[in-house]
FIGU-782076 format. One record per residue (C-alpha): residue number from 1; residue in one letter; x, y, z. Coordinates in steps of 0.02 Angstrom, whole numbers. Example, Ala and Ser with C-alpha at 12.3 -4.5 7.8 and 13.67 -1.06 7.14 Angstrom:
{site 1, A, {615, -225, 390}}
{site 2, S, {684, -53, 357}}
//
This chain:
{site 1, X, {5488, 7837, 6227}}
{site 2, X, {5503, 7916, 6083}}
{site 3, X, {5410, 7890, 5912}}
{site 4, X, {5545, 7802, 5819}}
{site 5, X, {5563, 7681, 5942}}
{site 6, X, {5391, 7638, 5983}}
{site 7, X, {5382, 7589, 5775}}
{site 8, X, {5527, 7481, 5803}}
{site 9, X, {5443, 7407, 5946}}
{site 10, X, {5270, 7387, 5860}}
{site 11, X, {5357, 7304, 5707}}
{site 12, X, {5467, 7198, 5805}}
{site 13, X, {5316, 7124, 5888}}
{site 14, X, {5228, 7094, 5721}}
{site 15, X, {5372, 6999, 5662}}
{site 16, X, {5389, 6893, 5828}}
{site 17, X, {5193, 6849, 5820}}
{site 18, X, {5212, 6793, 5642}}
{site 19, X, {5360, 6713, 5670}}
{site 20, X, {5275, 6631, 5821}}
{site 21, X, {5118, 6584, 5696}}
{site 22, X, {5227, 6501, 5566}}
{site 23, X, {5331, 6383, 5693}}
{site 24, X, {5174, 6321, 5765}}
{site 25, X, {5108, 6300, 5582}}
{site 26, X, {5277, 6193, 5555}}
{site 27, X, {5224, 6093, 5685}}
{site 28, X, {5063, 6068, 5655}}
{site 29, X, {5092, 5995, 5497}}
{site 30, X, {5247, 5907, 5553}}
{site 31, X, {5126, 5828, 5694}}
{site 32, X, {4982, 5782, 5564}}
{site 33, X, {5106, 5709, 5422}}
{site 34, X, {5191, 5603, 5574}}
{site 35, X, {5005, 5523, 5617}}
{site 36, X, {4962, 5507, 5439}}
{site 37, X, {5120, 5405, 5402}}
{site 38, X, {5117, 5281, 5586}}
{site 39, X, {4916, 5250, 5527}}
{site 40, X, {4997, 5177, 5360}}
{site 41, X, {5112, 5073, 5416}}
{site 42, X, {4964, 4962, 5459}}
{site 43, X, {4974, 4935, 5279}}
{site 44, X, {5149, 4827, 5283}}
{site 45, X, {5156, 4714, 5419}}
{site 46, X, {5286, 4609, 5476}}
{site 47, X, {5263, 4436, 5443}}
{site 48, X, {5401, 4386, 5578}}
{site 49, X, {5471, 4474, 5702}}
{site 50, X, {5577, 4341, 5800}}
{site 51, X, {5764, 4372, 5757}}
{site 52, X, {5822, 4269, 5921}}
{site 53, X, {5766, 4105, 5861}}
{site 54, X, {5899, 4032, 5744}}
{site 55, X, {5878, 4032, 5553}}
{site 56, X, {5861, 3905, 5444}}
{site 57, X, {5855, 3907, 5274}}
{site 58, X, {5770, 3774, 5153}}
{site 59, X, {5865, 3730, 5006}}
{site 60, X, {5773, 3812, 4857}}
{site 61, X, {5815, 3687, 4693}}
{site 62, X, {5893, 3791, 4558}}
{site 63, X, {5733, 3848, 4446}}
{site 64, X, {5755, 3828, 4234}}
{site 65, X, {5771, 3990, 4185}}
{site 66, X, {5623, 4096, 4135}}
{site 67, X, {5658, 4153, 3951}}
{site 68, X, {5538, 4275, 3955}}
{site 69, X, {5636, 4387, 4098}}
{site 70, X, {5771, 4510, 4040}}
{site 71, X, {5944, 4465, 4059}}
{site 72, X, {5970, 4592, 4191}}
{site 73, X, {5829, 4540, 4300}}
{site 74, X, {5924, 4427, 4409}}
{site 75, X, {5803, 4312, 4508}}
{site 76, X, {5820, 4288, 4676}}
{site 77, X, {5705, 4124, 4747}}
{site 78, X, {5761, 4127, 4936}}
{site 79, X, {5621, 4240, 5004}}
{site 80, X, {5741, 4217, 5163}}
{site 81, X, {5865, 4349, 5083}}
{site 82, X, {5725, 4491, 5082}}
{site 83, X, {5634, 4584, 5235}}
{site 84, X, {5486, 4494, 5315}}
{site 85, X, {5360, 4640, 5269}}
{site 86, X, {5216, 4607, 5170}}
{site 87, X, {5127, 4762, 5108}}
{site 88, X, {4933, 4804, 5063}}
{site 89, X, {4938, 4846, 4881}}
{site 90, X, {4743, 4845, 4868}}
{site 91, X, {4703, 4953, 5009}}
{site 92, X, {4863, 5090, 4966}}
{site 93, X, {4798, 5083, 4782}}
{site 94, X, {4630, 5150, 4859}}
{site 95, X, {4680, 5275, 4973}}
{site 96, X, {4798, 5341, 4822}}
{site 97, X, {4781, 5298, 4661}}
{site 98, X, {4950, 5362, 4602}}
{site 99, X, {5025, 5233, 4713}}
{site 100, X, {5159, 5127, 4656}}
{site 101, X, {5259, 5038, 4764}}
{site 102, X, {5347, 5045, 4944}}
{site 103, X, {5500, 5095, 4998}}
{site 104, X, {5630, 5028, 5124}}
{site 105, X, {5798, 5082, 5176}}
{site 106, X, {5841, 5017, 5336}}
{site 107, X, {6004, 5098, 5355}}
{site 108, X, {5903, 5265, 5335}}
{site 109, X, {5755, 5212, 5415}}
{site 110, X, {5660, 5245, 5281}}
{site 111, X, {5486, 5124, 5271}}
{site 112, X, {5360, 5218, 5195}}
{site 113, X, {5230, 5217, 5026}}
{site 114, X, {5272, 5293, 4860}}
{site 115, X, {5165, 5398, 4757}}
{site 116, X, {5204, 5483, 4585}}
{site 117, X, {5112, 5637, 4540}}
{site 118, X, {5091, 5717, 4348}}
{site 119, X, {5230, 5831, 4401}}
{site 120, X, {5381, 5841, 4523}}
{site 121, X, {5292, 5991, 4645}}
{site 122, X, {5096, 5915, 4689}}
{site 123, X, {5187, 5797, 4813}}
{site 124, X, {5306, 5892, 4895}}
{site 125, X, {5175, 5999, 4990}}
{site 126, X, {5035, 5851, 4989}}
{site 127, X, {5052, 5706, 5085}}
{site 128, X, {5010, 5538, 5027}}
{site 129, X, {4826, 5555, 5065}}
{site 130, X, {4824, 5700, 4978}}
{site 131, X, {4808, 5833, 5110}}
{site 132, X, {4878, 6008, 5093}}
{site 133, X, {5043, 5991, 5199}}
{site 134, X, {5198, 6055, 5150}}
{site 135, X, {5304, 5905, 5235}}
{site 136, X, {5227, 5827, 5072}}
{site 137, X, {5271, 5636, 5053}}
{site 138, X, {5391, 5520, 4948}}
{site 139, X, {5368, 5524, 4787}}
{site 140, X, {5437, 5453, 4629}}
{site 141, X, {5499, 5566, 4488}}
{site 142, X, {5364, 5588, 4362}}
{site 143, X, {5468, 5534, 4211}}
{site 144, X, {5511, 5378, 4288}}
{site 145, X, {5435, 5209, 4231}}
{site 146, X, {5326, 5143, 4397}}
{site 147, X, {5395, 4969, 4343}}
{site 148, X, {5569, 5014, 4376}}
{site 149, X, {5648, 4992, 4214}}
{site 150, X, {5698, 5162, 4192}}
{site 151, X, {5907, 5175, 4192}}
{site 152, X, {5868, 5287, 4365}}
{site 153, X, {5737, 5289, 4454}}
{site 154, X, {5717, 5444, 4570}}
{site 155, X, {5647, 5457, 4737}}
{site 156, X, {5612, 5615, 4824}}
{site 157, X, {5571, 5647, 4998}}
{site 158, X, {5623, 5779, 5128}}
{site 159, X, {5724, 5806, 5261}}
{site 160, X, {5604, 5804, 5410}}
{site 161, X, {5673, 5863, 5588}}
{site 162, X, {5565, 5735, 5674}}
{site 163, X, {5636, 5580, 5559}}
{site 164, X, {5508, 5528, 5468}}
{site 165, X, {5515, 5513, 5262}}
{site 166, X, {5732, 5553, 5220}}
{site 167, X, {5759, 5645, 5397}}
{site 168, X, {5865, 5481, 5423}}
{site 169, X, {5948, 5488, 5272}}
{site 170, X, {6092, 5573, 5319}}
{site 171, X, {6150, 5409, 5420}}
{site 172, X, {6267, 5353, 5285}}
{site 173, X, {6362, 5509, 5305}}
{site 174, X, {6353, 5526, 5486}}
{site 175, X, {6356, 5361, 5547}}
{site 176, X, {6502, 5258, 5475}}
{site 177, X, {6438, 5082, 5529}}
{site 178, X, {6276, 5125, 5442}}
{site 179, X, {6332, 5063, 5265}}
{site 180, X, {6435, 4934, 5315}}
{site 181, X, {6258, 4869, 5429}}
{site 182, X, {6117, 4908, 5286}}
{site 183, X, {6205, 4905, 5120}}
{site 184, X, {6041, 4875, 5034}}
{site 185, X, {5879, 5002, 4964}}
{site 186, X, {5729, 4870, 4953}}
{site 187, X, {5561, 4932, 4840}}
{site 188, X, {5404, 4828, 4853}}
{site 189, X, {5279, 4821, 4697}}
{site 190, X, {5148, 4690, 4665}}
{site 191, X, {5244, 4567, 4599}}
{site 192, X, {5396, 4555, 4704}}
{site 193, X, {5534, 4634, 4804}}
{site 194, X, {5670, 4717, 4718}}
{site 195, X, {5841, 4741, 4807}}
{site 196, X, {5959, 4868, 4754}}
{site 197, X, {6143, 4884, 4824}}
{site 198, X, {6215, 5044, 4878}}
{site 199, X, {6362, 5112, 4794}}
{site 200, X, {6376, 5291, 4824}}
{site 201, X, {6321, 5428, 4946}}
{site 202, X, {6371, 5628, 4946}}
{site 203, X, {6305, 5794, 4956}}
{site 204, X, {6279, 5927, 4808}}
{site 205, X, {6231, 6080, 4767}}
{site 206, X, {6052, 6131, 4751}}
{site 207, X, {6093, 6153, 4566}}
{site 208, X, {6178, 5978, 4554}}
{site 209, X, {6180, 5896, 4389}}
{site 210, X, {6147, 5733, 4468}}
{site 211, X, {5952, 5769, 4464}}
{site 212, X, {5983, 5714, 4271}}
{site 213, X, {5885, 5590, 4172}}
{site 214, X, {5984, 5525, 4048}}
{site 215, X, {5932, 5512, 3864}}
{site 216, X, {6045, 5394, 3803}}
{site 217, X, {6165, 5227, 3815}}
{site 218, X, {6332, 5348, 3834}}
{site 219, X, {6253, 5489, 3943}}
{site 220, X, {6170, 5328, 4050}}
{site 221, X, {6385, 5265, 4074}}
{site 222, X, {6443, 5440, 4098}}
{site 223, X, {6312, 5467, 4237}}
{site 224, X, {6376, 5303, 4354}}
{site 225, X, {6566, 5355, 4334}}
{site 226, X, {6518, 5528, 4394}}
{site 227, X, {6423, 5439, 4547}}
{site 228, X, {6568, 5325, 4598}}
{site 229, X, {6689, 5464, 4591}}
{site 230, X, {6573, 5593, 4684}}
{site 231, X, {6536, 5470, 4829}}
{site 232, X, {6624, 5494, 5019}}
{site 233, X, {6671, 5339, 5038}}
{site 234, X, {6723, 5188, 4930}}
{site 235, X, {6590, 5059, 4925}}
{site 236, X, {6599, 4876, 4904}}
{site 237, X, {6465, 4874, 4788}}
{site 238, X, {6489, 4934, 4601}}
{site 239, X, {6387, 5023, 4477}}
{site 240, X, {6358, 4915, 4323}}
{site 241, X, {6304, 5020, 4157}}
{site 242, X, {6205, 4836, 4104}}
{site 243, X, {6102, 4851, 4263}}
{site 244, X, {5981, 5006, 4316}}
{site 245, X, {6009, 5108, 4487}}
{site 246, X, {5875, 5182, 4609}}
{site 247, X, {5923, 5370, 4662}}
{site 248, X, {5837, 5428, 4848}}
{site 249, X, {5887, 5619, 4861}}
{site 250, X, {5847, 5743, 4996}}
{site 251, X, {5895, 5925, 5038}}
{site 252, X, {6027, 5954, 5183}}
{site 253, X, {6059, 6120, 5271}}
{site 254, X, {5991, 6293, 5231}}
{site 255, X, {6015, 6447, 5178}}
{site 256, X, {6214, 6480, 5110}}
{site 257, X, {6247, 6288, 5166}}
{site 258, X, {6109, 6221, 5091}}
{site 259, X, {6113, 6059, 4998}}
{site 260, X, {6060, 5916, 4895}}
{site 261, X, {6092, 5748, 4990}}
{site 262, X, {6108, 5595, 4835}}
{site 263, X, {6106, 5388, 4889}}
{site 264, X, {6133, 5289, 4728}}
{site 265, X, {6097, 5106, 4734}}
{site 266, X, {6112, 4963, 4575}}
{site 267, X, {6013, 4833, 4546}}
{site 268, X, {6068, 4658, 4639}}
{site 269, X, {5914, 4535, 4619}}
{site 270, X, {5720, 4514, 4611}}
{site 271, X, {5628, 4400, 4718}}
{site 272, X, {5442, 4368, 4624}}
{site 273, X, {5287, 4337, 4715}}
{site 274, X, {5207, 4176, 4656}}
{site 275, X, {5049, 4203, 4548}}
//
């Protein structure tokens, strides 16, 4: 064999033993951010779990309106109309003190804790309890009010291959049924349940100008028209520039086909926890 060869052949091997390395890294990590997330959903149990049984619904008299709550904050008081989860604040709050609130999405399978970080990198290679990991966790946007009364609220998460965080997100594109079946993105804080309707869905460019934060009233307006007419499919819900949206976005492909995967959901109703 001659000389050149054998290099070839030595180098080769170096590559395929790194290569080798780094997938079983992947997994690793993949593995340990999968345990980490099924030991906290012990913090948002299901308070029923018997969908067979038939439903009925008490009549909830209509409440005097509370002056004090924005106009936009439309109050919902059928706790019926909202998933039967009820979520550990306290003990989240502890493990992560940058928690602030949980997030649902059925249709994507998303049901996981939110964090928000100083930045918008510590959390995509940390998970929530702050390990080193580069499947990171979902996070808020750092700009964004934790109270949700930002005009958009972002959520980021990734793509993972084994499902977990946005690996599921992609549904509403692939699935067709899954919209019409979950139309709804549900976030949990302290005081209540807020429940935001999807109205738009489509993939970007890594350099989208969808990751904006808008400044003012007019950009704000601009922003939801360019949503609705971006999105692959029309939606029965509508954006409404009096009401604020929730953004969940995740990446999609790789290399020359990679992209930026955007759900947009407005604001429906609020359903308070009593004091």
């Amino acid at each position: 064999m001659s000389k050149g060869r054998i290099i070839i052949l030595v180098i080769a091997s170096v590559m395929l033993v790194i290569s080798g390395g780094m997938l079983i890294k992947t997994v690793i990590e993949y593995k340990s951010a999968e345990n980490e997330y099924a030991n906290l959903e012990q913090y948002a149990r299901v308070i029923s779990t018997d969908t067979t049984a038939p439903q009925t619904v008490e009549e909830v008299p209509e409440a005097e309106p509370d002056e004090t709550e924005e106009e936009t904050l439309k109050r919902n008081y059928n706790r019926s109309d909202f998933p039967d989860i009820e979520v550990d604040f306290d003990s989240l709050e502890k493990i992560n003190e940058g928690f602030v609130c949980w997030l649902y999405a059925p249709g994507a399978e998303v049901n996981h804790p939110v964090v928000q970080g100083e930045d918008n990198e510590f959390y995509l290679h940390n998970t929530f309890e702050m390990q080193p990991n580069n499947a990171g966790c979902v996070f808020m946007d750092c700009d964004a009010d934790p109270e949700l009364t930002s005009w958009n609220t972002f959520f980021y998460g990734h793509n993972m291959r084994n499902g977990t965080m946005f690996g599921h997100l992609k549904n509403y594109i692939n699935v067709s049924s899954t919209y019409d079946e979950y139309p709804y993105i549900y976030v949990f804080r302290p005081e209540g349940i807020y429940r935001y309707e999807i109205f738009s869905f489509y993939l970007d460019t890594p350099e989208s100008q969808m990751y904006y934060n808008c400044q003012t009233f007019k950009e704000y307006r601009a922003y939801l028209r360019e949503a609705e007419a971006r999105s692959v499919r029309e939606c029965s819900a509508k954006s409404d520039r009096d009401k604020n949206i929730v953004t969940l976005v995740t990446c999609s492909g790789s290399g020359a086909n990679k992209k930026r995967f955007f759900v947009h959901g407005v604001f429906k109703d609020v359903y308070l926890f009593e004091d």
